[in-house]
PASEDO-321803 format. One line per field, with one value per residue (C-alpha): residue number from 1; residue in one letter; x, y, z. Coordinates in steps of 0.1 Angstrom, whole numbers, plus 5000, padded with zeros to 4 digits. Layout:
N
pos	c(NUM  ...) $
code	c(A  ...) $
X	c(X  ...) $
Y	c(Y  ...) $
Z	c(Z  ...) $
//
This chain:
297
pos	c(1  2  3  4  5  6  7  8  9  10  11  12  13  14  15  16  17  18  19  20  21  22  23  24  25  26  27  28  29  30  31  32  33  34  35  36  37  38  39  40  41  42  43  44  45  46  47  48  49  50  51  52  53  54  55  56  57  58  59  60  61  62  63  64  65  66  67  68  69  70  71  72  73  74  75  76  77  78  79  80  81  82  83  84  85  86  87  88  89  90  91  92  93  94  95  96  97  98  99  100  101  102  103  104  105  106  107  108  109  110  111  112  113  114  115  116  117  118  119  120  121  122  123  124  125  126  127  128  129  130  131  132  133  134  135  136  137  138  139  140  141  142  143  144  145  146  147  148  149  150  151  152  153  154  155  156  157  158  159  160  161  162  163  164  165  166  167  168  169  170  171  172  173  174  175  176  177  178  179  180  181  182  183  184  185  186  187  188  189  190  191  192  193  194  195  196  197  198  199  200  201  202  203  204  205  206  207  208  209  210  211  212  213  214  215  216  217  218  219  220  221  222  223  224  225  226  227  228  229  230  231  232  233  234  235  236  237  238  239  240  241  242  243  244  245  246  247  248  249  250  251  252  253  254  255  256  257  258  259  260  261  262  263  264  265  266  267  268  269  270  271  272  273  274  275  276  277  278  279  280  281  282  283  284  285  286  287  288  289  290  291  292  293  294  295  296  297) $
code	c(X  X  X  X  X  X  X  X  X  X  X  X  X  X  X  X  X  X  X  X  X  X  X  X  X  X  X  X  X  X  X  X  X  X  X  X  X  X  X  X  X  X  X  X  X  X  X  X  X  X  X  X  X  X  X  X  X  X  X  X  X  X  X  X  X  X  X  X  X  X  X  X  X  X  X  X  X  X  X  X  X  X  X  X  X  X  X  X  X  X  X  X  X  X  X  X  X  X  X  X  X  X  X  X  X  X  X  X  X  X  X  X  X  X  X  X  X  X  X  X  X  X  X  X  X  X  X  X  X  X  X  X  X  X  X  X  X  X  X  X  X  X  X  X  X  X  X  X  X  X  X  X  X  X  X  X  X  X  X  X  X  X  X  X  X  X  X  X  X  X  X  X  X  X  X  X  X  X  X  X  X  X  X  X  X  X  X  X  X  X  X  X  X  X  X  X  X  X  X  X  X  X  X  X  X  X  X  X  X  X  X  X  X  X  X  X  X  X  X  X  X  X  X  X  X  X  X  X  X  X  X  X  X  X  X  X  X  X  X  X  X  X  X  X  X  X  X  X  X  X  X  X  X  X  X  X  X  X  X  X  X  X  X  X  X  X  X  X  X  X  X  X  X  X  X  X  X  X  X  X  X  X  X  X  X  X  X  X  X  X  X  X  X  X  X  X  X) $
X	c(5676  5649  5622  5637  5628  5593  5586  5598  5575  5543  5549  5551  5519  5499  5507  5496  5462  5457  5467  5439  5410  5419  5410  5372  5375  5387  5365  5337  5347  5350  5313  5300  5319  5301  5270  5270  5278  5252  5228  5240  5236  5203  5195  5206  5183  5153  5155  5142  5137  5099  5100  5121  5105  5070  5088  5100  5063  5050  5074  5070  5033  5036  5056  5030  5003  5005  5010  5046  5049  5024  5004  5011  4970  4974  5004  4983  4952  4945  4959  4926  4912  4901  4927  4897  4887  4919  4914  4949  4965  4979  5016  5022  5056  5086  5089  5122  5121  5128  5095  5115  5136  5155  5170  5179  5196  5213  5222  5238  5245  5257  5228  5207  5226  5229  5186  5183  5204  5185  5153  5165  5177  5142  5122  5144  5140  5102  5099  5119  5094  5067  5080  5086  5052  5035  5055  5045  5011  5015  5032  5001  4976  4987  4992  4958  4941  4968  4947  4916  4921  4926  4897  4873  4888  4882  4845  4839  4854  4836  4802  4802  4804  4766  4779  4815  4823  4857  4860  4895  4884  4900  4903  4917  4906  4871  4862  4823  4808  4775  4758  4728  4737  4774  4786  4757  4718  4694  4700  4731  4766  4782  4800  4783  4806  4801  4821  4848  4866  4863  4876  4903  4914  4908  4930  4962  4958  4962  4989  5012  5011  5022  5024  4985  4962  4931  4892  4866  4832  4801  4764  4729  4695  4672  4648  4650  4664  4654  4669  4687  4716  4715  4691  4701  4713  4748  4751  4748  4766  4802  4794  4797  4832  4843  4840  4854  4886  4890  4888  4911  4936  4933  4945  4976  4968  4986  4962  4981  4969  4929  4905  4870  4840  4801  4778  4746  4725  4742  4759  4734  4742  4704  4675  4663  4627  4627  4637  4667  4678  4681  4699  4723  4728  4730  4770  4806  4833  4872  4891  4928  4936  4960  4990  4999  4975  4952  4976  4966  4943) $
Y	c(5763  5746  5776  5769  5730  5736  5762  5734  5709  5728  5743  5702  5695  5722  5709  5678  5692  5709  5679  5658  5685  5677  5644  5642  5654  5624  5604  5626  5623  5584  5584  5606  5582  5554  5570  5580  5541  5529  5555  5545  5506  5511  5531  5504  5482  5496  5504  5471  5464  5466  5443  5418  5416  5412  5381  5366  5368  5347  5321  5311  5320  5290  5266  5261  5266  5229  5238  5224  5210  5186  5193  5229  5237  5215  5235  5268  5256  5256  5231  5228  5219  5179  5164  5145  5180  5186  5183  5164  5186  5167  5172  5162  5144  5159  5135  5113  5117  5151  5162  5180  5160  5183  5197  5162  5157  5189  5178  5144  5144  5109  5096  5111  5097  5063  5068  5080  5054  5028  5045  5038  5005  4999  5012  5001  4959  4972  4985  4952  4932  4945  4945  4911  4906  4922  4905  4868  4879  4891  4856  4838  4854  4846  4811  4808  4827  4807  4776  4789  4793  4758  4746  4770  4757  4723  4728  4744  4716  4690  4706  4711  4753  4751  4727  4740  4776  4785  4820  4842  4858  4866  4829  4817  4799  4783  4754  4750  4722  4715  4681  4672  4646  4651  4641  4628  4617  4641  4630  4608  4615  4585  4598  4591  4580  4608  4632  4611  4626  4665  4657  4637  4670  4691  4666  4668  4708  4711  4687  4712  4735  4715  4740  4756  4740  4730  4728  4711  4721  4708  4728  4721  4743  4747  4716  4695  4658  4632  4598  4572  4584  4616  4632  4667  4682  4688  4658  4650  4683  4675  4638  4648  4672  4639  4619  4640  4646  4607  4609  4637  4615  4588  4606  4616  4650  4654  4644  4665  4698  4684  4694  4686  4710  4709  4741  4725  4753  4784  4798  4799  4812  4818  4819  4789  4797  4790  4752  4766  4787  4752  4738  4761  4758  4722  4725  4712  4740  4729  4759  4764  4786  4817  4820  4849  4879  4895  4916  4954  4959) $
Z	c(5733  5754  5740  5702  5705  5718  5691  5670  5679  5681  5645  5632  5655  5640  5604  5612  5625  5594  5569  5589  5585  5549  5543  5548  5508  5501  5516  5505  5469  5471  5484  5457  5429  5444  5447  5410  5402  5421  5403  5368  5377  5389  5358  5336  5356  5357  5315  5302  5262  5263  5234  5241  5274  5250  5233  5264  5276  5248  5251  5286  5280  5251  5264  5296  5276  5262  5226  5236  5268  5275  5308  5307  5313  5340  5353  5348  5366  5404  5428  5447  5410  5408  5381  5366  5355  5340  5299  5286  5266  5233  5214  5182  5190  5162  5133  5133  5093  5076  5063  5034  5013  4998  5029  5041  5004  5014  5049  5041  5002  5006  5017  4991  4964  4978  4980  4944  4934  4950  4935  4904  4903  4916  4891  4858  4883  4882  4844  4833  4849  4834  4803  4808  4822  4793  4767  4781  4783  4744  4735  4755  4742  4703  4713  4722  4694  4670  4687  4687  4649  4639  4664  4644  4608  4622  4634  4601  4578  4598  4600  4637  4637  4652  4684  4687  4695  4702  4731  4747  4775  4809  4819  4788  4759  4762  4746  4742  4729  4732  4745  4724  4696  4702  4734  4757  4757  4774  4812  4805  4813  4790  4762  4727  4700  4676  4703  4701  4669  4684  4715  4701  4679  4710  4730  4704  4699  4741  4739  4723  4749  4782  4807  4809  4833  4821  4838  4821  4830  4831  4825  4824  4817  4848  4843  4873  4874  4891  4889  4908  4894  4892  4922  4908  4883  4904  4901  4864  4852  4873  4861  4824  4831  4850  4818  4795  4818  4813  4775  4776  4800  4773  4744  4765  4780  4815  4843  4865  4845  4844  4867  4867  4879  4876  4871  4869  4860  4874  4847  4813  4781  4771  4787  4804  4786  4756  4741  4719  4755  4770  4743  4745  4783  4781  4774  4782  4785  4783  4796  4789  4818  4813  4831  4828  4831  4805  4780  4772  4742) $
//
């Protein structure tokens, strides 16, 4: 019985001898799956997309170039490098407004339309002003030719075509009367009773319009004066606008649209050479300013 037990237990010990000369495989086949992992990750590693890698490249290579970030040249150069040397590298900073209107219409339709709306209340407020503009400057300008008019058929029925002459132009409507035998002596400034019936039909015609200022002005030729009144000819020409802005005043035009201005010689007509040339220069304008501007032809 004794010999039956120990048979018994060597046969279990030399199974389990032989069940441990076994398992290196297993340990050998765990190594080998591992290895072959480890192979196949580093496979994967090493195969890089060579373009990709090209675009990656370019990037970086941009964005420290200075194209994008400013400094980048400075970032590229050498520490050791003096940074007065350094060239500043210049970026156009990103508009806060979309360059391209129709994708911001598209990106906020609201927005747009509240714009185009605005646009065009804008421009129909800017076309009805200048409609409104124009047509003043129509109704102005045929008051003053409708005035002009009944000065010239008064100069003509009174013989006074030669002295009066009757001008529109871009200030207005220009009075010009000359001064010899009408309104003053040569040198004078005192108002000669023969101008008194033109300027008292000049006076009425101005006084239906109340709202034009007017500018009387005052000219002489280029002869020089001398006198203890007049020491120049400065002084005579805004002398003789003075006195006709007082005969105007008397006949009831509003002082507050008068002015009074003297020329002397700097604005002729003619020339100064010639005896008829000084005649000519030797004038009294009454301008009725425009108010509105100069209409279209």
């Amino acid at each position: 019985m004794a010999g039956h037990g120990g048979r018994g237990r060597r046969g279990r010990g030399a199974h389990a001898e032989h069940e441990n000369d076994e398992r290196w495989l297993l340990t050998y086949a765990d190594m080998i799956t591992l290895l072959m992992a480890l192979f196949m990750v580093l496979f994967s590693i090493s195969s890089v997309n060579i373009s990709k890698y090209q675009t990656l490249q370019q990037s970086l290579k941009a964005a420290f170039s200075g194209s994008i970030l400013p400094g980048g040249r400075s970032i590229m150069q050498s520490g050791s490098q003096s940074t007065t040397a350094h060239t500043p590298a210049t970026a156009e900073i990103p508009s806060l407004v979309p360059l391209n209107p129709v994708a911001a219409a598209k990106a906020n339709p609201s927005i747009a339309s509240s714009k185009a709306n605005q646009s065009a209340s804008l421009n129909s407020k800017q076309l009805e002003a200048a409609l409104n503009s124009m047509s003043a400057a129509l109704r102005e300008q045929a008051s003053l030719a409708a005035l002009k008019q009944k000065l010239d058929a008064y100069s003509k029925e009174h013989g006074l075509s030669h002295d009066v002459q009757t001008v529109i132009d871009r200030r207005g409507l220009v009075v010009r009367v000359l001064t010899d035998q009408l309104l003053f002596a040569s040198g004078q400034a005192t108002l000669q009773p023969t101008g008194f019936p033109l300027l008292t039909e000049v006076a009425q015609l101005l006084n239906v319009d109340q709202s034009h200022p007017i500018t009387v002005e005052g000219h002489t030729d280029n002869v020089p004066i001398s006198s203890s009144k007049y020491p120049s000819n400065w002084e005579l020409s805004t002398d003789r606008a003075t006195t006709v802005v007082r005969y105007l005043i008397s006949k009831g035009v509003n002082r507050q649209r008068l002015g009074a201005v003297g020329y002397a010689d700097l604005h002729p007509l003619a020339s100064n050479a010639t005896a008829a040339g000084r005649a000519r220069n030797r004038r009294v304008e009454i301008v009725l300013q425009r108010i509105n501007p100069v209409p279209p032809s």
